[in-house]
C-alpha atoms as one frame of an Amber mdcrd trajectory, in Angstrom:
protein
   0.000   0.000   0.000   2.884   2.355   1.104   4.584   1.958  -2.402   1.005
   2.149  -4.110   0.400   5.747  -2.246   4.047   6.749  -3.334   3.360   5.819
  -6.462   0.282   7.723  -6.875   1.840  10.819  -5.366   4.770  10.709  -7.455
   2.335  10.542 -10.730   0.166  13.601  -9.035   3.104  15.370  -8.798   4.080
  14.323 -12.391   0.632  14.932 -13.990   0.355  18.839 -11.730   3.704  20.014
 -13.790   2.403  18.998 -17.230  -0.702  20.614 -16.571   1.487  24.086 -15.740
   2.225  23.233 -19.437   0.601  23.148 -22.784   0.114  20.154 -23.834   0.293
  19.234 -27.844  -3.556  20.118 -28.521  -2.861  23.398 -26.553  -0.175  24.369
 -29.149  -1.852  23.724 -31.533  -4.613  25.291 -30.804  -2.367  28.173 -29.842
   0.164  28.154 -32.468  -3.176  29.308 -35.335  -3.266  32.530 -33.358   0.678
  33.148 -34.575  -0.786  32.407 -38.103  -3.492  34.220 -38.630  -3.137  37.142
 -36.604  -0.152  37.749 -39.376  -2.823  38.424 -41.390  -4.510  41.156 -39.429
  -1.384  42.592 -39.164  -0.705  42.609 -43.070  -4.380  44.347 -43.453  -4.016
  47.265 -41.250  -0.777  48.260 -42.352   0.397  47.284 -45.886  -2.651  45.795
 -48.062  -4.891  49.449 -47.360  -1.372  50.875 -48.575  -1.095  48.802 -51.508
  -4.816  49.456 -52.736  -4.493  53.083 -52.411  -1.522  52.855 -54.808  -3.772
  51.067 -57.512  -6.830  53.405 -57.198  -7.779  56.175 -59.541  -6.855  59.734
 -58.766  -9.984  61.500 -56.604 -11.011  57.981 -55.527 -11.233  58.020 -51.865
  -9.341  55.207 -50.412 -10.850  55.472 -46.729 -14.794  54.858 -48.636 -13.338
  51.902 -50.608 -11.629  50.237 -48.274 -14.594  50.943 -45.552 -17.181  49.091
 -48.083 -14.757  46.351 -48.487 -14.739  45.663 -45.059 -18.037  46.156 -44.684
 -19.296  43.497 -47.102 -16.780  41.206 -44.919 -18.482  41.822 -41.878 -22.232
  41.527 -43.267 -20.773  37.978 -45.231 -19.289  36.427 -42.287 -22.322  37.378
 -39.860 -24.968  36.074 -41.861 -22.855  32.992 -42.373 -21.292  32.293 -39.457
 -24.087  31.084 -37.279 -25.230  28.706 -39.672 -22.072  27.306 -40.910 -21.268
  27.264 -37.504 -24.502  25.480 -36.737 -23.857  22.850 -39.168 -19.929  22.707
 -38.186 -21.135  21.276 -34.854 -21.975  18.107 -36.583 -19.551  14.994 -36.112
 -16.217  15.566 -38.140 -17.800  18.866 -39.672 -15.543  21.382 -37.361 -12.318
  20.168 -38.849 -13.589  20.271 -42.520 -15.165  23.866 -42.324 -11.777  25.541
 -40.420  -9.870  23.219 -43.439 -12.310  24.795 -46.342 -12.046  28.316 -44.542
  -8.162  28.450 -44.272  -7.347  26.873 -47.333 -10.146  29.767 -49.206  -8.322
  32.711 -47.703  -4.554  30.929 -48.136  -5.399  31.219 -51.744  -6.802  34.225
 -52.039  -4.093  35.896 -49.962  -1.665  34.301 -52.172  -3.103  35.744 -54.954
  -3.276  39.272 -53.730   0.013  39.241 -55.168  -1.463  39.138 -58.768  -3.504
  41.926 -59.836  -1.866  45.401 -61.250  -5.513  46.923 -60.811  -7.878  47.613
 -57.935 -11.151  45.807 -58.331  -9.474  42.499 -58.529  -7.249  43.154 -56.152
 -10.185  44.321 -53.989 -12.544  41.274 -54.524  -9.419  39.232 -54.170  -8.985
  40.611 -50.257 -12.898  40.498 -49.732 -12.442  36.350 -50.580  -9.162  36.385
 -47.794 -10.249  38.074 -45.067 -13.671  36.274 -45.203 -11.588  32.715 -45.212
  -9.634  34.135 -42.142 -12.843  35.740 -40.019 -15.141  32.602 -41.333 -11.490
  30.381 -39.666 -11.633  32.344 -36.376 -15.041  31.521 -35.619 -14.056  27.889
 -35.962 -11.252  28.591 -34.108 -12.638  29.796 -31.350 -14.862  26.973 -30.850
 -12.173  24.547 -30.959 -11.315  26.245 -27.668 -13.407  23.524 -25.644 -12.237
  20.723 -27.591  -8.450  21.680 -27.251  -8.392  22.217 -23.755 -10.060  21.575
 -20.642 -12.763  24.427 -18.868 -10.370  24.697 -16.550  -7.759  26.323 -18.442
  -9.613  27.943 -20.894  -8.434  31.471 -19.702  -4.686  30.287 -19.478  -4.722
  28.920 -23.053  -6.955  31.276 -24.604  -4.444  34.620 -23.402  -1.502  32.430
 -24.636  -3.377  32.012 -28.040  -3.471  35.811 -28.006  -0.218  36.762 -26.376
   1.862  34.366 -28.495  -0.224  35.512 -31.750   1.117  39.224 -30.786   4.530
  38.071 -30.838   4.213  35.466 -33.294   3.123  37.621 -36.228   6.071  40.351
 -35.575   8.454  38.092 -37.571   6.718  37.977 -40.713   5.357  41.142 -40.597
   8.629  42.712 -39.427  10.036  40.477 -42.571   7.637  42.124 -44.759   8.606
  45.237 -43.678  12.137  45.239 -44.337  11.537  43.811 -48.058   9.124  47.070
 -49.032  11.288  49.534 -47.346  14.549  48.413 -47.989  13.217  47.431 -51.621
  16.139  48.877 -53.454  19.042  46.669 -51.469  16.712  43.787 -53.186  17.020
  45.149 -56.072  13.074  45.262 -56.891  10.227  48.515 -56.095   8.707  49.062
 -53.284   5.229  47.864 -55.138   7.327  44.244 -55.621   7.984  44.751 -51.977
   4.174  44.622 -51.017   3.709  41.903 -53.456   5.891  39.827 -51.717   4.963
  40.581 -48.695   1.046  39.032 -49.365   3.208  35.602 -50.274   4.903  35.495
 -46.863   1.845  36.426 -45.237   0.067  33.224 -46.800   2.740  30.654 -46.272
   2.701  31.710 -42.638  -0.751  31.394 -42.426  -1.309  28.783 -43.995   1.832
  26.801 -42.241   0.836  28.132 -38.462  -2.988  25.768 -39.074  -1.293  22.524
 -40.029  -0.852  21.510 -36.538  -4.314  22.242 -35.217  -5.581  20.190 -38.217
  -2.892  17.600 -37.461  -3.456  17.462 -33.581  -7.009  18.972 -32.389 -10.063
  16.407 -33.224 -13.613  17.726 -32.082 -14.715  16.127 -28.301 -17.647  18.281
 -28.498 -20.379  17.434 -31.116 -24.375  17.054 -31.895 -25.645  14.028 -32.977
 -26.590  13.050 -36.387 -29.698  13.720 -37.659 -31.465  12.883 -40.859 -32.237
  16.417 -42.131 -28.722  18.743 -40.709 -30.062  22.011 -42.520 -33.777  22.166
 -40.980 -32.830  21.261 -37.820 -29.533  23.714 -38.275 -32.556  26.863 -38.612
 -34.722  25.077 -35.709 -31.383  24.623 -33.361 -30.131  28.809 -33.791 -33.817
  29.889 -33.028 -33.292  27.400 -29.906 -30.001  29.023 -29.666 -31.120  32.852
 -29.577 -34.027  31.750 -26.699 -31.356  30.068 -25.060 -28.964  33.418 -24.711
 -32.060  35.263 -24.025 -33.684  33.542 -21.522 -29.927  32.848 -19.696 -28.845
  35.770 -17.628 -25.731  34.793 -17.623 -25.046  34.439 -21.240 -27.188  37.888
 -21.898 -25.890  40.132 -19.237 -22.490  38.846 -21.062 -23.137  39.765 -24.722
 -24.564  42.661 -23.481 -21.117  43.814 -21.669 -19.200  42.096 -24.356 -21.163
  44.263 -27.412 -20.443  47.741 -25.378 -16.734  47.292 -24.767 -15.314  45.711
 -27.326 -17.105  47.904 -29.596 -15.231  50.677 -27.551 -11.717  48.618 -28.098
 -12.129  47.957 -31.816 -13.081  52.022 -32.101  -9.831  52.862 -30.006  -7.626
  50.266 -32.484  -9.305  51.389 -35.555  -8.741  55.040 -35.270  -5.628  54.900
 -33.630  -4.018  55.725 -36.728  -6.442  58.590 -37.520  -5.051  60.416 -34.217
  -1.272  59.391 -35.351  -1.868  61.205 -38.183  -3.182  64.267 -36.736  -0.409
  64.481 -34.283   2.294  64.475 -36.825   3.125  61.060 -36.840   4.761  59.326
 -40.630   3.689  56.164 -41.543   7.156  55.063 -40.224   6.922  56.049 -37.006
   3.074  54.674 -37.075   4.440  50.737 -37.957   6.805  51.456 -34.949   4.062
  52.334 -32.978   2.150  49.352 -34.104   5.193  46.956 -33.369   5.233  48.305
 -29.807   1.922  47.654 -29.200   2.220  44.176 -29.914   5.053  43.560 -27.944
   3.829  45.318 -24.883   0.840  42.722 -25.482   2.304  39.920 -25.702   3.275
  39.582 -21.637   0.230  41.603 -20.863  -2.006  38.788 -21.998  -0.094  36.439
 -20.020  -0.346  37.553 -16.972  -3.876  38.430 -17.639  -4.440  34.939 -18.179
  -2.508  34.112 -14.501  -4.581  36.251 -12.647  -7.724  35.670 -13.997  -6.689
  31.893 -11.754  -6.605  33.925  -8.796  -9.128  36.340  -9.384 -11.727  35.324
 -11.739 -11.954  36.355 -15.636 -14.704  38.721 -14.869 -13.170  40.394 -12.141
 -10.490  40.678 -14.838 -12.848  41.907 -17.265 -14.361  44.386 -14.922 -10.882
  45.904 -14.554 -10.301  45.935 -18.255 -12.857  48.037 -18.872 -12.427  50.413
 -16.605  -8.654  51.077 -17.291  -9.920  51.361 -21.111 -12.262  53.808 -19.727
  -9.434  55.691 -17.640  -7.513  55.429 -21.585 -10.062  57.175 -23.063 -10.604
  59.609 -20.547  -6.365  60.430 -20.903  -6.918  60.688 -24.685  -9.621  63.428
 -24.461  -7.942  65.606 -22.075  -4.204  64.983 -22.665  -3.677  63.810 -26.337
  -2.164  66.487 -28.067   1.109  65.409 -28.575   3.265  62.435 -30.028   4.915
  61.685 -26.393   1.351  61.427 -25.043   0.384  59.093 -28.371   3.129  56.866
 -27.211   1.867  56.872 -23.942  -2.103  55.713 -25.073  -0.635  52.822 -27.767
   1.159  51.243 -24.898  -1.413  51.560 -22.144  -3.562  50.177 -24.880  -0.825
  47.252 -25.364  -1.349  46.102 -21.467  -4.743  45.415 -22.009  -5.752  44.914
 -25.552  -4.784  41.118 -25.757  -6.241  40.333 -22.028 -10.127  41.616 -22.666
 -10.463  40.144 -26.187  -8.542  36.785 -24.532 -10.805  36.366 -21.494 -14.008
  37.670 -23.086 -13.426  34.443 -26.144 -12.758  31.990 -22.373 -14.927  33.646
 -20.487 -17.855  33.178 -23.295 -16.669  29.347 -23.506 -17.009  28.839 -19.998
 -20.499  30.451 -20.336 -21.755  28.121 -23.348 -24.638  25.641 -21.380 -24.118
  23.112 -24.263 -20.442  22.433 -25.789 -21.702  20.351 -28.795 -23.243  23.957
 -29.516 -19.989  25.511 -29.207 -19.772  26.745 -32.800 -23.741  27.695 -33.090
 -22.921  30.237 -30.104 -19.567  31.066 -30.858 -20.980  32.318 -34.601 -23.414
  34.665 -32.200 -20.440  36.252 -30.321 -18.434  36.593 -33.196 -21.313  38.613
 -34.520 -20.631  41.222 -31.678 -17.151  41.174 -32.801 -17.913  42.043 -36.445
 -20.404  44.567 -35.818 -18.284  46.100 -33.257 -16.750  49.929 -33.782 -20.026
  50.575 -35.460 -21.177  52.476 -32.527 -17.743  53.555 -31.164 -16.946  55.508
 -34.676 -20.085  57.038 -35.120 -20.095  58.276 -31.749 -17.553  59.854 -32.218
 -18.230  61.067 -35.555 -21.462  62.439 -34.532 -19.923  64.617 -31.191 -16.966
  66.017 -32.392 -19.030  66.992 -35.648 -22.033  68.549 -33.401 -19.261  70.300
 -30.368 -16.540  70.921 -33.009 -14.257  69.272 -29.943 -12.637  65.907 -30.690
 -12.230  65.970 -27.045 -15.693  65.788 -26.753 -16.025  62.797 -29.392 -13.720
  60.564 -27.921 -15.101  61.328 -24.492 -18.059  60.093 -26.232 -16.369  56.584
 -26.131 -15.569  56.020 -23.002 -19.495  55.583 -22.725 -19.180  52.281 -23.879
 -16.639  51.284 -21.320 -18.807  52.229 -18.712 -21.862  50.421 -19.718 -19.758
  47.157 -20.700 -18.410  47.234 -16.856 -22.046  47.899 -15.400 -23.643  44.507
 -17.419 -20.465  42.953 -15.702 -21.043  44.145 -12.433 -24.646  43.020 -12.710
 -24.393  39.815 -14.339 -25.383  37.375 -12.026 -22.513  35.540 -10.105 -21.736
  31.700 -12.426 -21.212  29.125  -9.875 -18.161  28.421 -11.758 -16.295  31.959
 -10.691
């Protein structure tokens, strides 16, 4: 008995450091955040760049680019749910992340092609739909990599190594289209290049989730999958309703991330106004994702000791607090500095948590893609009501003090669903 209790201590002990590990489905799960978040990267900063070089003189670049990424949005949430409905089918998950990828590998790939801009355009309409119709698959692999347990941990490494991760091709890209003349080619070579790279990444960062993450987590067959697919999200949209949990959640969730996707999309916009070059706006960039990177660790340690909503709560506020600087004190490139890497410590910890925290929330995992197509919704559509907020203020006051203020609304009601959302007896 003595050497059987030794023995099972000894294996404890063995089986408590693994788990301070990843193990391989982890990884893998993780290591798709380095790919595809190279992506993101390459259409903020270089593909808007590239387009603007191919459109016609007057043109405006900011409408074109706007529509474009508004026909992504209104594609992937009209899709998602139902694809992701059907993708919770046995052996479905897999083949819909597989046909998702392998559509936007292509079509990034092939950015490199056209010399004019509606085929380029369509071209990046057909990528960035296979990498946001990917991510919703992605995230709902989340319960089948891992355990609920370590949902936070995992899902803020997915995030913080995706931050750090995507520097190196991105960086890589960088060097080719500035220093395009050691290379002997033009700068527009440069960018063409750089949309290569960005695909082989991509596409090499999802082998191992394909390779090593199978779905636990599945509905059972049924004779007619597209009926009961429309019958299960109507179940689906009662069940988020009627649950305060999940409600109170979205609700929070909708608010605040639409006031962190306003802050990252017009980051640049204030750059600009400050004086900033494009130069010194990549740098700025760069340092935000570094600063991330061990941000969303730690957020994903201390949401074990205190709770991802706790975490959340103080998220929001601190985004709040951002704002609040940016009104009063932005007017100057030092202070710009200052915001983009305030933003870095908690950017990658609020959109980490908020993807666990939603996991943990989900009363059904064989349902995990049907719900996680509804949150990725609120993602999509978020910065819609951040932007024209402050659009609207600034425009009516004349102050942009007074339109970013605006924004900090957002924070505020995203941290009072949070404070009210009833307590999960899983916190």
């Amino acid at each position: 008995m003595a050497i059987n209790k030794a023995a099972d201590t000894a294996t404890n002990k063995s089986a408590a450091k693994v788990s301070s590990a990843m193990n391989i489905r982890e990884l893998s799960w993780v290591l798709y955040d380095v790919g595809n978040s190279a992506f993101m990267m390459l259409s903020t900063a270089v593909a808007p760049i590239y387009f603007g070089s191919m459109i016609a003189e007057g043109d405006s670049l900011v409408v074109a680019w706007g529509m474009a990424e508004t026909v992504v949005a209104l594609i992937v949430a009209l899709l998602m749910p139902i694809l992701g409905s059907l993708a919770d089918y046995p052996k479905n998950k897999k083949k819909f992340f597989i046909g998702s990828v392998g559509t936007g590998f292509v079509a990034c790939m092939a950015l490199s092609i056209p010399s004019t801009a509606m085929p380029f355009l369509i071209l990046y309409i057909i990528a960035a739909i296979g990498l946001n119709s990917s991510m919703v698959f992605y995230d709902a692999f989340l319960v089948d990599a891992t355990d609920e347990s370590n949902y936070d941990s995992v899902s803020t490494k997915g995030y913080a190594w995706g931050y750090i991760g995507s520097l190196v091709p991105f960086i890589a890209c960088i060097v080719i289209i500035f220093g395009s003349e050691a290379f002997g080619i033009d700068k527009i070579m440069g960018m063409r290049i750089s949309f290569v790279i960005t695909a082989l990444w991509w596409g090499a960062f999802a082998i191992p989730l394909i390779k090593n993450v199978r779905q636990r987590h599945m509905k059972p067959k049924v004779a007619h999958p597209i009926v009961s697919t429309f019958k299960g999200l109507t179940k689906t949209v009662k069940s988020i309703a009627n649950n305060k949990h999940l409600l109170f959640f979205m609700l929070a969730f909708f608010c605040y991330i639409d006031g962190v996707h306003t802050i990252i999309k017009m980051a640049t916009s204030f750059g600009t106004d400050l004086g900033l070059d494009s130069t010194n706006l990549v740098i700025a960039l760069i340092a935000t994702q570094v600063v991330a990177f061990p941000s969303a660790l730690v957020f994903g340690r201390l949401a074990k000791h205190f709770g991802a909503r706790t975490m959340l709560i103080a998220s929001t506020i601190a985004y709040a607090l951002i704002t609040l600087y940016a009104a009063f004190f932005l007017d100057s490139v030092p202070e710009f500095w200052i915001m983009a890497i305030c933003v870095g410590l908690f950017q990658g910890g609020i959109q980490a948590l908020s993807r666990s925290y939603f996991g943990r929330l989900i009363p059904d995992k064989s349902h995990s893609n049907e719900y996680y197509g509804f949150f990725d919704i609120f993602g999509k559509y978020a910065a819609i009501i951040g932007t024209a907020l402050l659009s609207f203020f600034t425009f009516a006051t004349g102050s942009a003090s007074i339109g970013i203020l605006s924004i900090a609304t957002l924070f505020f009601l995203g941290c009072l669903f949070l404070v009210l959302m009833p307590k999960d007896n899983k916190e």
